[in-house]
SERO-121181 format. One line per 8 residues: number of its first residue (from 0); their letters; for each residue y, z, x of C-alpha. Coordinates in steps of 0.5 Angstrom, whole numbers, plus 500, padded with zeros to 3 digits. Example, Ala and Ser with C-alpha at 12.3 -4.5 7.8 and 13.67 -1.06 7.14 Angstrom:
// SERO-121181
0 = as = 491,516,525 | 498,514,527
This chain:
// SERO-121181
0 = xxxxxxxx = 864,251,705 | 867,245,703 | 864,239,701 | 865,233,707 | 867,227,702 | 863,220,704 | 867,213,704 | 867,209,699
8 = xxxxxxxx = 865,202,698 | 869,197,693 | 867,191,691 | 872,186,689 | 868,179,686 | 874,173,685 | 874,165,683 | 873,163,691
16 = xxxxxxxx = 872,170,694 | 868,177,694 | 872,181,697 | 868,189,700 | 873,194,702 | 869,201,705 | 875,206,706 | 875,214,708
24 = xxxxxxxx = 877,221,703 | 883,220,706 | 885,213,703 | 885,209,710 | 881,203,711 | 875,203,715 | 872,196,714 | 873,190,710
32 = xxxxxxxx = 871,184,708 | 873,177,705 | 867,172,704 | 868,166,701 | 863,164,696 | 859,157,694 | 864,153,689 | 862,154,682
40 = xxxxxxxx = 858,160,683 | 863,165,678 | 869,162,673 | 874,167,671 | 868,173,671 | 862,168,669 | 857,168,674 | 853,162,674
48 = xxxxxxxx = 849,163,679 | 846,170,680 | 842,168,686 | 848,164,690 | 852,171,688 | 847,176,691 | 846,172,697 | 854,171,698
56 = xxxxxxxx = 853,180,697 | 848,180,703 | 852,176,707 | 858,180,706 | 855,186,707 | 851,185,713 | 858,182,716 | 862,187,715
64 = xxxxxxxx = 855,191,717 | 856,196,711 | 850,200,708 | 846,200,701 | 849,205,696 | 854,207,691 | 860,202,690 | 866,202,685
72 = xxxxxxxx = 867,195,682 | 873,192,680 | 874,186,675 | 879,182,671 | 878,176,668 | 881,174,661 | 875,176,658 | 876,183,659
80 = xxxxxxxx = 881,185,653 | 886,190,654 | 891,193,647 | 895,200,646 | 893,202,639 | 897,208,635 | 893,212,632 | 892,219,628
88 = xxxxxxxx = 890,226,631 | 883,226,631 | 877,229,634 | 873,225,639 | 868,222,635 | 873,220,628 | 878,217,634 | 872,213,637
96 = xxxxxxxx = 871,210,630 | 878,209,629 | 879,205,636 | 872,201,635 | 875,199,628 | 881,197,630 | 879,193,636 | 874,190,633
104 = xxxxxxxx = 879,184,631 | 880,182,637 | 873,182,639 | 869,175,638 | 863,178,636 | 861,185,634 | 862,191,637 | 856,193,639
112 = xxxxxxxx = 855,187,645 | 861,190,647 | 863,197,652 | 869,199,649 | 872,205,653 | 879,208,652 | 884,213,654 | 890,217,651
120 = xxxxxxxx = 896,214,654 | 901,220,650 | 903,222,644 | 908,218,640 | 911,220,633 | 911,214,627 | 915,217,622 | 915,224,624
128 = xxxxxxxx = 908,224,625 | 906,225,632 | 900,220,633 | 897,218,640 | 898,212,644 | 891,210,646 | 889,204,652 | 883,201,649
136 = xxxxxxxx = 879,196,655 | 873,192,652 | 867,188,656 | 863,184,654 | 856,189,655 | 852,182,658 | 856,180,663 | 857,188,666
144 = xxxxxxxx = 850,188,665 | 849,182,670 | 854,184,675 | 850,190,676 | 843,188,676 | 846,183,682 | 850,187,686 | 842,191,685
152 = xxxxxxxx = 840,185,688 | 844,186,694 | 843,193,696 | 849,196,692 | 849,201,686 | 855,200,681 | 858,208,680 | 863,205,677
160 = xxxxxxxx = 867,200,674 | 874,199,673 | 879,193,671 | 885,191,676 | 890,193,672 | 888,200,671 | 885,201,679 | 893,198,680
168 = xxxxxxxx = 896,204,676 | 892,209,679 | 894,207,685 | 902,207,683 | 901,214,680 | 897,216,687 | 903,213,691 | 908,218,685
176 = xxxxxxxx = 904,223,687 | 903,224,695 | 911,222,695 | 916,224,690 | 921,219,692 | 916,213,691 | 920,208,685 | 916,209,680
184 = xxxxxxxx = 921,210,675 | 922,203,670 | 919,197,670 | 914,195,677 | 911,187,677 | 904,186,681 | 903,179,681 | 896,176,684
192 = xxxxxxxx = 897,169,685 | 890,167,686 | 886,161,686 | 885,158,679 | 890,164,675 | 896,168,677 | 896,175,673 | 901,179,672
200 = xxxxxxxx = 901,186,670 | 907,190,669 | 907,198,669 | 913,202,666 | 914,209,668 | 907,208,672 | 903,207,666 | 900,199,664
208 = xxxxxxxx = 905,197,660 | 903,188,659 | 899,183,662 | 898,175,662 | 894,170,665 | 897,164,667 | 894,157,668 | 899,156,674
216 = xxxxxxxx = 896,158,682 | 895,158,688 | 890,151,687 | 896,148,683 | 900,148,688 | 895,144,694 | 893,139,688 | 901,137,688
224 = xxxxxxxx = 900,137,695 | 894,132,695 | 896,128,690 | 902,127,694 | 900,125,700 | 893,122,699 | 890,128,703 | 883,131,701
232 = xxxxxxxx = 883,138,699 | 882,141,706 | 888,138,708 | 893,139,703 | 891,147,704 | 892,147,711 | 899,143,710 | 900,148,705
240 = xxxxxxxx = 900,154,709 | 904,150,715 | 910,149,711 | 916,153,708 | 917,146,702 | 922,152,699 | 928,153,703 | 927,148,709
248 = xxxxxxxx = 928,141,709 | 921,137,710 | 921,129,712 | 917,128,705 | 923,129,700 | 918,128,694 | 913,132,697 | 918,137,698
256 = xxxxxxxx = 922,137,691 | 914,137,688 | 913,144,691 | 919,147,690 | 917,144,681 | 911,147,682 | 913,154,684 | 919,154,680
264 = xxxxxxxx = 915,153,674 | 911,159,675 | 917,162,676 | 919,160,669 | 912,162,666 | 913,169,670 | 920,171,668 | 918,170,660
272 = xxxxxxxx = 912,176,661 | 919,179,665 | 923,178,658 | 919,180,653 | 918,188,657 | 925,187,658 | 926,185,650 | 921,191,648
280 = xxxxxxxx = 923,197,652 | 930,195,654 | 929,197,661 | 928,192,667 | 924,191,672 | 926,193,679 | 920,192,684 | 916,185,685
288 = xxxxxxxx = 909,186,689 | 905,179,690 | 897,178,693 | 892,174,693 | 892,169,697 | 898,164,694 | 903,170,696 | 902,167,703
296 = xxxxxxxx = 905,161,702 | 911,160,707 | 918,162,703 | 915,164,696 | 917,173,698 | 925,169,700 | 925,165,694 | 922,169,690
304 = xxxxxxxx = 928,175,690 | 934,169,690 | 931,166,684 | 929,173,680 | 934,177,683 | 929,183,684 | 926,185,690 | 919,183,692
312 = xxxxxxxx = 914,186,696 | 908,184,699 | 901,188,696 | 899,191,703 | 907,196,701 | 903,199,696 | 898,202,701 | 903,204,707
320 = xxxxxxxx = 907,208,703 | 902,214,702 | 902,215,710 | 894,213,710 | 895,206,712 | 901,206,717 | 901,199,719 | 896,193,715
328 = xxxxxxxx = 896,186,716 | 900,182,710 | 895,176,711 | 889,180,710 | 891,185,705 | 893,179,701 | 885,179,699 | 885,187,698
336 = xxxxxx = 889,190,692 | 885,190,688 | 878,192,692 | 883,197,695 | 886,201,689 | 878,201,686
């Protein structure tokens, strides 16, 4: 007798938002929502504030009216540290110790406050040698910790815990898997243009290949608006959404041509991390997906294909390409990726 799968609840905890995804076996979504959380309360994966985190879950969860249990937790923050390693052959106890050794270079205190997990990417040769490839994923121990015993507070139960760029991977493989003719082939760019960082995550063949954090975002784009005009943040978003400043013309030319820099100096920061995955594996990138709440901007999708020259997608094409969603709401899904693909 078969056994009945249950829904599966995914958290996504950004800058401003949380974000709580229940979708069913078959991949569909059931509920979500999208909370935003008091200012200050987590900067790039640092809570500081366990009891505002854990009242924004409550008020979450009870919006959206979820129940208590297991939930998958997704992270990304510059403090997970993320390396390929080629390392010999071994057994998995010797290999551990080689990995550990390795990373610890990259690591600002010992090892040991730290989870270290990884997995064989593949086998390459180095001079002749067949050496496996391995991805290699550190966090730090207190601040896993720390997410799990709020989320506890909150009725939540952290089964487990995944970073943004391997739960986007697993979603490209799955797509690859449910239907052949998906383009998984070559170089994919996901870019979440949040509100303090823009990240960019480049997959090749469907495997995470790089990443990069940028300073420039969504938050960049309505200060240039506010500074501009004289307008308080609130407004200056509202004028942001309501507004193609990248292939319209607008009454203020100065304020025009203060987006349009903005933008295309994102874009330039962006299509280095493009130049260096071209540099490195010869091959180019065909796809362009774009979430988190800056790919709402009015004309970036346009202006972002003619100035790349790459088609681009927003996130929620991720998700109606396996036929479990056949229609998703591009506003909404914004927020979702990565609670999604969790």
């Amino acid at each position: 007798m078969p056994i009945k799968q249950p829904p599966t609840i995914s958290v996504d905890i950004g800058h401003s938002n949380l974000k709580i995804l229940q979708t069913a076996p078959d991949g569909k979504i059931v509920k979500f929502v999208v909370h935003k959380m008091p200012e200050g309360c987590v900067d790039d994966l640092n809570i500081f504030s366990d009891e505002a985190l854990s009242n924004s879950l409550k008020t979450a969860r009870k919006k959206a009216k979820l129940p208590y249990g297991k939930c998958n937790l997704v992270l990304s923050g510059s403090d997970i540290i993320i390396r390929y390693f080629t390392l010999p052959i071994l057994e998995e106890g010797e290999l551990y110790e080689n990995i550990l050794h390795e990373i610890s270079g990259y690591l600002p205190v010992d090892p040991e406050k730290y989870y270290v997990d990884y997995k064989i990417a593949g086998i390459v040769k180095e001079d002749g040698i067949d050496m496996y490839k391995v991805l290699v994923t550190t966090a730090h121990k207190r601040m896993i910790n720390s997410y799990k015993r709020i989320l506890r507070s909150a009725g939540f139960n952290a089964t487990v815990i995944d970073t943004c760029e391997n739960a986007r991977e697993k979603m490209l493989r799955y797509n690859y898997e449910k239907d052949n003719s998906f383009p998984i082939k070559g170089g994919i760019c996901i870019i979440d243009l949040g509100t303090k960082h823009t990240r960019v995550n480049i997959y090749f063949n469907g495997y995470y290949y790089v990443s990069n954090v940028l300073k420039r975002s969504s938050q960049s784009i309505t200060d240039i608006i506010s500074q501009n005009t004289g307008k308080d943040v609130l407004v200056s978003e509202s004028i942001k959404r309501e507004n193609d400043f990248l292939n319209q013309e607008h009454e203020n030319s100065e304020l025009k041509s203060a987006v349009t820099y903005e933008v295309d100096s994102l874009l330039y920061e962006i299509t280095r991390v493009f130049d260096y995955f071209r540099n490195r594996t010869k091959e180019t990138i065909h796809a362009i997906y774009i979430s988190g709440g800056g790919s709402l901007l009015p004309g970036l999708k346009k202006y972002m294909e003619i100035h790349t020259g790459i088609p681009v997608h927003y996130a929620s094409d991720l998700i109606t390409a396996t036929k479990a969603n056949k229609s998703v709401d591009n506003k909404a899904f914004a927020f979702l990726l990565n609670a999604y693909t969790a």
